[in-house]
C-alpha positions in Angstrom: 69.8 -101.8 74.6 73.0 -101.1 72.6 76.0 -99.5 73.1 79.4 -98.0 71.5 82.9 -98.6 73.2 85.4 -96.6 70.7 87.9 -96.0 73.1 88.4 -100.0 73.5 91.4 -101.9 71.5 88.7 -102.9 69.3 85.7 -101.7 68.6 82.4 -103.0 69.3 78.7 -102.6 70.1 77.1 -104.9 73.0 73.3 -105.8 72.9 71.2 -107.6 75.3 69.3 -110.3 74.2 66.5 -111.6 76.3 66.8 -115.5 74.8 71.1 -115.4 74.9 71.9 -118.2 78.0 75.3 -116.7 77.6 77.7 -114.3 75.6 78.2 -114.7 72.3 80.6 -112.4 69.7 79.3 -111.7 66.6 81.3 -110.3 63.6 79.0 -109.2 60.6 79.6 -109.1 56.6 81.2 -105.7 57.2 83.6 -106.6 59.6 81.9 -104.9 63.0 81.8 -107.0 65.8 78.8 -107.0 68.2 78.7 -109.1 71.7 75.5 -110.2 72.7 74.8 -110.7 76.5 72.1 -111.9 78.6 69.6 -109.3 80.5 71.3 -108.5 83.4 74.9 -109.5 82.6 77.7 -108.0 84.3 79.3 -105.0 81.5 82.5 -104.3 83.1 83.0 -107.9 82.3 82.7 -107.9 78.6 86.4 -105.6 78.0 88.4 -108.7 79.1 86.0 -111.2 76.9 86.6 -109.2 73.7 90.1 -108.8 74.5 91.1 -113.0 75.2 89.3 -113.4 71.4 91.3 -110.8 69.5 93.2 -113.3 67.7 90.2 -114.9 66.5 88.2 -111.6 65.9 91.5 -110.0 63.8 91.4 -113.8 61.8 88.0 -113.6 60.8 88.1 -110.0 59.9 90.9 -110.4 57.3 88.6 -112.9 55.8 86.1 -110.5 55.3 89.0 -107.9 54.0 90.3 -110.7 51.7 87.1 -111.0 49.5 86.2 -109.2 46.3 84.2 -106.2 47.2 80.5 -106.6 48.1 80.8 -110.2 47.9 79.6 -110.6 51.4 76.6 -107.7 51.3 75.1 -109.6 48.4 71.2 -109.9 49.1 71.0 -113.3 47.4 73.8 -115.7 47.6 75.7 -117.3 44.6 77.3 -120.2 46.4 76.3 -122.4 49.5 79.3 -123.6 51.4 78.7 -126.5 53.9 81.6 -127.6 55.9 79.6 -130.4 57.6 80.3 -132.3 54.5 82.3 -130.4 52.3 79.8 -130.1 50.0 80.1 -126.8 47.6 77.1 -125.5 45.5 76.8 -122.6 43.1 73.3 -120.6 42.7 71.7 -119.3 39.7 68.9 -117.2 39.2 66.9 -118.0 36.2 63.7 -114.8 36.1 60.4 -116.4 34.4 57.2 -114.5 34.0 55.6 -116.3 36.6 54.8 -115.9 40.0 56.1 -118.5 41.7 59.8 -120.0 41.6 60.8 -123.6 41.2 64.3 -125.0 41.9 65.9 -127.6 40.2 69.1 -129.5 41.2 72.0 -130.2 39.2 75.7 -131.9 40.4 76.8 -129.2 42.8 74.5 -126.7 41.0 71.2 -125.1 42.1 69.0 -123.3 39.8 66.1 -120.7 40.9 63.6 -120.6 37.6 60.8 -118.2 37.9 60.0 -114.9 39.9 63.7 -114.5 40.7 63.2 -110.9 41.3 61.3 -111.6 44.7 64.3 -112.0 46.9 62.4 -113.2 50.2 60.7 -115.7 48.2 64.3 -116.6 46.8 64.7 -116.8 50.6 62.1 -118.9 51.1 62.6 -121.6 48.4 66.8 -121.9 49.6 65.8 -122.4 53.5 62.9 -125.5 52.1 66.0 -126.6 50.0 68.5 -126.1 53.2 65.5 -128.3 55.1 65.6 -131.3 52.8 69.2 -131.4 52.6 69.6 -131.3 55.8 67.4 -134.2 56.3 69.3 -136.2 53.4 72.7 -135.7 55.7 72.1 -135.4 59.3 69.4 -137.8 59.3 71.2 -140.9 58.8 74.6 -139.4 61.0 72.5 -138.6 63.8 70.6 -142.8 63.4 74.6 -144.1 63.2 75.5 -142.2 66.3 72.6 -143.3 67.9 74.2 -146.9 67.5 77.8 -146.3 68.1 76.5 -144.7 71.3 73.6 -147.0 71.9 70.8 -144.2 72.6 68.4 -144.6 70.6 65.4 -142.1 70.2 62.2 -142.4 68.0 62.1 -139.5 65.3 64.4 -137.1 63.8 62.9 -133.8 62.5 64.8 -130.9 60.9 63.8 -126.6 61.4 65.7 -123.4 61.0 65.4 -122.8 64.5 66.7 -119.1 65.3 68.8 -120.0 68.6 68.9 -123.4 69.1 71.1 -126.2 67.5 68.7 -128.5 68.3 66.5 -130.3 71.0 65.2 -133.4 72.3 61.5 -134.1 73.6 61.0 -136.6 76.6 59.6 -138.3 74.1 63.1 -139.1 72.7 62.2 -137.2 69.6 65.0 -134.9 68.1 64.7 -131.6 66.3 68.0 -130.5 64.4 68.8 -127.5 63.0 69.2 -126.9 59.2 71.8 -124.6 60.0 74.2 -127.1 61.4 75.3 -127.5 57.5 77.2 -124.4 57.7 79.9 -125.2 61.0 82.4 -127.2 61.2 82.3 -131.6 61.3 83.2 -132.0 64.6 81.1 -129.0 66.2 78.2 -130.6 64.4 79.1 -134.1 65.9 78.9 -132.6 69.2 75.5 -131.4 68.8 74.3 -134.3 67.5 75.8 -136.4 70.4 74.5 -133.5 72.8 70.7 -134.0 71.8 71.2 -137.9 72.2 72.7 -137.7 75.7 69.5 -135.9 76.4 67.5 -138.9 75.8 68.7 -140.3 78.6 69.0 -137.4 81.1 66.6 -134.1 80.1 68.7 -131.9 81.8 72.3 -130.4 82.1 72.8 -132.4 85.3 76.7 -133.8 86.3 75.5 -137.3 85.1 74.2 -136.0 81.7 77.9 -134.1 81.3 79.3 -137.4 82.3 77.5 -139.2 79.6 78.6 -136.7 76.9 82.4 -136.6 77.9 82.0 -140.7 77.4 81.0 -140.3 74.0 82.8 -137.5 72.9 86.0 -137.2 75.2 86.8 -133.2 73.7 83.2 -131.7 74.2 84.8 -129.1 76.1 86.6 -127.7 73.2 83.5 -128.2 71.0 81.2 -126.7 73.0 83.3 -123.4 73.3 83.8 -123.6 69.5 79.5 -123.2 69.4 79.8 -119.9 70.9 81.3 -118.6 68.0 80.6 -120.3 65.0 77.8 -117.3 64.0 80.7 -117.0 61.7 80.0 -119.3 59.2 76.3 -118.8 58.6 75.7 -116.9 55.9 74.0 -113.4 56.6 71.2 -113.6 54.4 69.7 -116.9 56.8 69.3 -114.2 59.6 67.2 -111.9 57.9 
């Protein structure tokens, strides 16, 4: 269910979401912001929400302004952005009279070769890319946390999952998601400690809190950081 509050300060559309745990703002590659609530949540609410985030909202609108025109409704990007580790690659599109496409990587270059002009398979091929490099860099973060913090867990695996950051199995195996690239160092740290806390307690209990806050004293700001950072993920990864 959706609807259209133009008589607000700023304008947006609200949407209930049957997996959102909580509200989240959302601001797309054309500046409109949309607020995603849980079934059932309390509208007369969501006014005041909007409101307390209009500095923030206004920032990342000006962004959108402040880029050449149709940069951010291209279908297929031209440059990844990770600022998990500052890391900056540029995309290009090779078309081959083929049917399949092969990728090739170059120092802070990526090249698509082959049936380039299939843009889900384009789609495809980046996300299997965004998988292994994920695996390259969180991988061996998440194993030197797991010391500094001393809880250990068994295997690390890494998805494009479409609503969690990650996850931990009572078997004190860790999924991580490939998307954690995209936000910011210390939101991603945060995660990562999150998950490995749950080794210990599987559950949001005062004693699993309690553990986090010991390993990561400003989780509090962090984890209010997460509910916004749709931000930096890059539009095409949500179709």
């Amino acid at each position: 269910m959706q609807s259209v509050t133009p008589g607000s300060i700023i304008a947006y559309t609200i949407r209930e979401s049957h997996r959102a745990k909580r509200i989240n703002l959302r601001i797309s590659p054309q500046g409109k912001l949309e607020v995603v609530v849980p079934v059932g949540f309390d509208r007369t609410k969501v006014p005041d929400i909007v409101e307390s985030h209009q500095a923030w909202i206004d920032k990342h609108r000006n962004k959108i302004q402040a880029q050449p025109p149709n940069l951010s409704s291209e279908p297929l990007p031209k440059t990844l952005t990770f600022l998990a580790n500052t890391e900056n690659w540029t995309i290009e599109y090779t078309p081959a009279n083929v049917a399949s496409i092969r990728i090739s990587q170059l120092p802070e270059t990526l090249i698509l070769w082959g049936n380039t002009q299939n843009e889900a398979l384009c789609r495809k091929v980046l996300r299997s890319w965004l998988t292994e490099r994920a695996e390259i860099f969180l991988g061996p973060w998440l194993r030197a946390l797991s010391e500094d913090c001393n809880l250990p867990f068994n295997n690390v695996s890494v998805r494009g999952q479409k609503t969690r950051w990650g996850s931990c199995s009572s078997d004190k195996n860790i999924s991580l998601n490939y998307k954690l690239l995209f936000l910011p160092p210390q939101v991603v740290r945060y995660v990562l400690i999150h998950e490995l806390c749950h080794t210990i307690h599987m559950n949001h209990s005062k004693d699993f809190w309690q553990l986090v806050q010991k390993n990561d004293p400003l989780y509090k700001q962090w984890d209010r950081d997460l509910k916004y950072v749709n931000q930096y993920i890059p539009q095409w990864l949500e179709e």
